[in-house]
N, C-alpha and C positions, 0 to 999 in steps of 0.2 A: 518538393519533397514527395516521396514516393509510396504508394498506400500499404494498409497494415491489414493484414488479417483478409484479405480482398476487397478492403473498400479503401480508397483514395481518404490521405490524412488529411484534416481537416484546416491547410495553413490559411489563415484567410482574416477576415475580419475578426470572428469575437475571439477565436482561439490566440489569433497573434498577438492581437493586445491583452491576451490572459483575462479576462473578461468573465471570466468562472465562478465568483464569490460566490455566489447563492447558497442557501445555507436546506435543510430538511425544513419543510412545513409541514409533514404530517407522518409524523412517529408511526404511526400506523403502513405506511405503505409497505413498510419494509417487513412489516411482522411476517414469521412463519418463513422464512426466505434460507433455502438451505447456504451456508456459508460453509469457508474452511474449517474444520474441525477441531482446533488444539490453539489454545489461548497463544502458544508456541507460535504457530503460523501466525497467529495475529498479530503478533510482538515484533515480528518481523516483517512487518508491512504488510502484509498479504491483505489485508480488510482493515475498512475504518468507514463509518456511516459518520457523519456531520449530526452534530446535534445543537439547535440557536439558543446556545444559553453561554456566556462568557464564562461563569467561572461551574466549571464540570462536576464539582464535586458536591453543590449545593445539592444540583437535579439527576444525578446518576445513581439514583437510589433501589434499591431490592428490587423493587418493583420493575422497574426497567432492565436492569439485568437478569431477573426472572423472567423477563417476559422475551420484548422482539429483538432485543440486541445480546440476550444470552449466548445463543448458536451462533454470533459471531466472535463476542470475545473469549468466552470460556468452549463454547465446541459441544457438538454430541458427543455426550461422553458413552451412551449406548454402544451395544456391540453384535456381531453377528450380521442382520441383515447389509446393515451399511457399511461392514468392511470390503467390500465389493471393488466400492470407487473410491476408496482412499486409500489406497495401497503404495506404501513408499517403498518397495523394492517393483521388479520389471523383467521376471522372468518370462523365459515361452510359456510358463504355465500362465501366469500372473494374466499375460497377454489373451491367451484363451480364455479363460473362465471370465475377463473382463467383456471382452467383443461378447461372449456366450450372454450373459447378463442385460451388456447393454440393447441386444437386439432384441430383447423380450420386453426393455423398461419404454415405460412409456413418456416422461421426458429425458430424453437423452443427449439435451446440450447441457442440462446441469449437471449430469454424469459425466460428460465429457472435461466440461471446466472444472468441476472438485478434482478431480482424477491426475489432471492436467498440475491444478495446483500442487499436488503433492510430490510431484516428479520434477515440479520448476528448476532447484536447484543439483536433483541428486542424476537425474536423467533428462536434460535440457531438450536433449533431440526428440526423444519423445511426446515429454510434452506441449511441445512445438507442434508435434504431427497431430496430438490430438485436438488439439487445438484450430489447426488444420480443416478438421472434420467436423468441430466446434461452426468455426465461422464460414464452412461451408453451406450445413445446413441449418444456423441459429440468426439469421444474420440480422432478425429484429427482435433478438433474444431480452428481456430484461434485462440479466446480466451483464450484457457487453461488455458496460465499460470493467468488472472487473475479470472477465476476459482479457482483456487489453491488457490490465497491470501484469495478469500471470504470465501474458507472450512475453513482456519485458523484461521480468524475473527471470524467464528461462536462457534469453538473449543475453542478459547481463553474466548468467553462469556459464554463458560461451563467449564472451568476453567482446560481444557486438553491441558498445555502447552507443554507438548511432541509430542502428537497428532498433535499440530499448528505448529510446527516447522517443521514437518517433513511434514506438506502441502507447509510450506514457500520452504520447498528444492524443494517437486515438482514443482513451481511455478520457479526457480530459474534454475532447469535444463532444464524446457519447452522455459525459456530465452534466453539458449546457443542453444539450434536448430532453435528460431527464435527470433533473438535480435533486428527486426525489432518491435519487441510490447513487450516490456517493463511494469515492474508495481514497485510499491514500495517495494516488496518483500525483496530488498535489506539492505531497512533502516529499512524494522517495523521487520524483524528478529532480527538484534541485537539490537536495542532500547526494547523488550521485554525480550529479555536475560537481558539486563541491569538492566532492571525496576521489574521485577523479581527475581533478583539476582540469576539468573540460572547460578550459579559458573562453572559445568561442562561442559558449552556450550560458557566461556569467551574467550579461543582462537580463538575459528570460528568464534565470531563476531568481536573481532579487525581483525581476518585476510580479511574475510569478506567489512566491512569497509575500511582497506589497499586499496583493489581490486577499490573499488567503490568509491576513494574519489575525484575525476572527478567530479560524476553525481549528487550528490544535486543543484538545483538550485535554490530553494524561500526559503527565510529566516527560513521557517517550515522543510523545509529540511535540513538544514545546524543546525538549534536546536537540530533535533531529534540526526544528525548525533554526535556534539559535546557531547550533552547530553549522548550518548550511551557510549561514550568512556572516561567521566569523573564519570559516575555510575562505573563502572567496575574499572579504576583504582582507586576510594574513596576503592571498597572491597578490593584491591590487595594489599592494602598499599603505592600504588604510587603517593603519594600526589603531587607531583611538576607536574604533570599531569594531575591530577586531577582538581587542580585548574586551568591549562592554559585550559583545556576544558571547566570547569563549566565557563569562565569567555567568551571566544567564544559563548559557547550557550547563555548564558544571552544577551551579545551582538547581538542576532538573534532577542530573543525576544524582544529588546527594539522597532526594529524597528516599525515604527506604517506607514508606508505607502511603498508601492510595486515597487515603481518606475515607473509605469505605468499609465501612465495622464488617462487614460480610467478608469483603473482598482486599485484604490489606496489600495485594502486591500487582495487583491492575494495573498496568499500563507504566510498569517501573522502568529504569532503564536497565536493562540486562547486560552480560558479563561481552555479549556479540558487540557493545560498542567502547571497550577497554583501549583498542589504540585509538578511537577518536577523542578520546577523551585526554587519553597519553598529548598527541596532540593541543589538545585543549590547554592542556596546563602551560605547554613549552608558550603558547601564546599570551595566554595571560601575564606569565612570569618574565618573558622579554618586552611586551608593546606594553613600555611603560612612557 
């Protein structure tokens, strides 16, 4: 398999046998860490930090989400300086005033990836190029591996799901050298094989899954995860399966509040997974 980002994918030992579990030991490293900016992007894959505590709702309290994992779920909601590098359109102008900025800033691969992110799906080529310039000159960047996931977002919006995948694995072995920063990489890999019906890639995502089924923690996580694993056995022919998953995910999705008195709609499942859900039902309702 061929590399990502300019550094050779990582197929080999721990990555093949998905080998990834490892969970965050220190809440702290990740403090202060700029992420994508809109609970929106986060919904949608774009970021997820691991946190070793089984059920999420006991220890995901104010405090935590006021603190180091805020700017990832809920976003700078500030404005002015930092609308710079988050810019969801990409005009000539958009284009100058950005290169203008970035040449001045003094990290400029976290500029490069926020940037990138926000263009994943509406401007794929682009932010591919920045990304480009990203893993150019970032290439022992913290970051990386959710580097990695935003190349694959972009790939997947140009409909190169070989290409995505094989960013997900960089993304995925950049985890096991530092599993102190974590990304979703683990679930949007095989929820796309699934939803895809990417048959020749169904073992690596149950095994995959196997490894990680610890680390979902908001009901969005726990749908995706369910859903991956009731798409696949519906092709396999493993209906008794099938259905105990499509009947888990649906139960994800019912939920309508987060458990969190602050934050009652964290990590719901949004209206973005209606036909898989559609889906869902037709499963449950036939593998009887």
């Amino acid at each position: 398999m061929s590399g990502v980002g300019g550094k050779p994918a990582v197929i080999g030992s721990k990555v093949c046998s998905w080998g990834l579990s490892r969970r965050v030991a220190d809440l702290h490293a990740t403090a202060n860490l700029s992420q994508e900016p809109t609970y929106k992007d986060w919904n949608s894959s774009d970021v997820s930090i691991g946190y070793p505590a089984k059920n999420w709702s006991d220890v995901v309290d104010q405090t935590i989400l006021d603190g180091w994992n805020r700017s990832i779920i809920f976003g700078d909601q500030s404005v002015g300086r930092h609308d710079w590098y988050r810019r969801t359109t990409w005009t000539a102008k958009d284009e100058t005033e950005f290169f203008a900025k970035l040449k001045r800033a003094r990290d400029k691969c976290q500029y490069l990836r926020i940037q990138a992110s926000y263009l994943a799906n509406s401007h794929p080529a682009t932010a591919l190029a920045l990304l480009d310039q990203y893993f150019t000159i970032c290439s022992d960047h913290f970051d990386l591996a959710q580097a990695y996931v935003g190349k694959a977002k972009a790939l997947l919006a140009m409909g190169q799901f070989e290409d995505a995948i094989e960013a997900y694995l960089a993304a995925l072995a950049r985890e096991e050298e530092f599993p102190h920063l974590q990304t979703t990489a683990y679930l949007d890999l095989p929820y796309i094989i699934a939803i895809e019906k990417l048959d020749h890639h169904y073992k690596e995502a149950t095994e995959l899954l196997a490894n990680f089924r610890d680390r979902p923690m908001f009901h969005v996580d726990h749908f995706k995860f369910h859903s991956a694993l009731a798409l696949i056995a519906d092709d396999t022919g493993n209906d008794a399966d099938a259905r105990m998953h499509a009947e888990d995910a649906l139960e994800a999705a019912k939920t309508d509040h987060s458990g969190l008195t602050h934050h009652p709609k964290v990590g719901l499942v949004g209206d973005e997974f209606t036909e898989t859900k559609e889906k869902l039902v037709h499963i449950r309702s036939t593998k009887m």
